[in-house]
C-alpha positions as CSV (number, residue, x, y, z in Angstrom):
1,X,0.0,0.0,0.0
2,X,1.3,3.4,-0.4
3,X,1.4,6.3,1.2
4,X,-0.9,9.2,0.7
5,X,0.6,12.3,0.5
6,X,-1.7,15.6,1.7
7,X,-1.3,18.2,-1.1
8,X,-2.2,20.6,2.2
9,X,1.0,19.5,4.3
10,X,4.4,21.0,2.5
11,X,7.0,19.7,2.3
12,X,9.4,22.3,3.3
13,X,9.4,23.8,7.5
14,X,9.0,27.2,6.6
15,X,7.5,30.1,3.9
16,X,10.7,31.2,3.5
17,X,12.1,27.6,2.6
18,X,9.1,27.0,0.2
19,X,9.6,30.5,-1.8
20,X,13.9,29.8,-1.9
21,X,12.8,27.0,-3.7
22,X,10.4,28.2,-5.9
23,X,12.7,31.3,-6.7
24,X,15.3,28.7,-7.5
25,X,13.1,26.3,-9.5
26,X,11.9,29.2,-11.8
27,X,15.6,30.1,-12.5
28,X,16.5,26.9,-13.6
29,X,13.5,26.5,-15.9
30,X,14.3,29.8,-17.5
31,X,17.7,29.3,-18.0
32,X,16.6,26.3,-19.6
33,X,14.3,28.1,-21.9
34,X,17.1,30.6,-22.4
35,X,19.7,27.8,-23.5
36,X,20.7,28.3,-27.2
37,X,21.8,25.2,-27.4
38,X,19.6,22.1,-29.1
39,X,17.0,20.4,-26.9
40,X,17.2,16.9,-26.4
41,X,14.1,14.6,-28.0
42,X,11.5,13.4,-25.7
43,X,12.4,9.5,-26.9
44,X,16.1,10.3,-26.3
45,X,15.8,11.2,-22.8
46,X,13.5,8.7,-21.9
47,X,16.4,6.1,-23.6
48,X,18.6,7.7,-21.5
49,X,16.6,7.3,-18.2
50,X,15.2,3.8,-19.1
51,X,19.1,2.8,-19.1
52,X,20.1,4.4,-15.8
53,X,16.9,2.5,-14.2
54,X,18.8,-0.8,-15.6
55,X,21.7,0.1,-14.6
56,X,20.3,0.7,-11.1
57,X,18.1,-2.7,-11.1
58,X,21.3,-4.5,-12.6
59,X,23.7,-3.7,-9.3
60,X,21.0,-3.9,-7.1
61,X,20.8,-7.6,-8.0
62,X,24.4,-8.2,-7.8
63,X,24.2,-7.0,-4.1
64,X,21.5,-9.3,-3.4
């Protein structure tokens, strides 16, 4: 079973946490938009994120 998060409770102790981190979040998305550079295809980076997760599952067996 798993756990129910309240969207009411946050997740951060203070105001001040929660807006630091929205401040930050909202920089890193618009220096994102901002990038020149290429993007990266939606199939690519799930490729690229499908492999880590394999990678992950692969050692994780080792272990056990």
């Amino acid at each position: 079973m798993s756990l129910k998060i309240s969207p009411i409770v946050s997740e951060f102790e203070t105001e001040e946490q929660a807006a630091q981190y929205d401040q930050w979040f909202r920089k890193k998305v618009q220096a994102s938009l901002d990038s020149p550079g290429p993007g990266v295809a939606h199939d690519e980076v799930m490729a690229r994120v499908d492999a880590v997760i394999r990678e992950a599952e692969r050692k994780a067996q080792e272990k056990s």
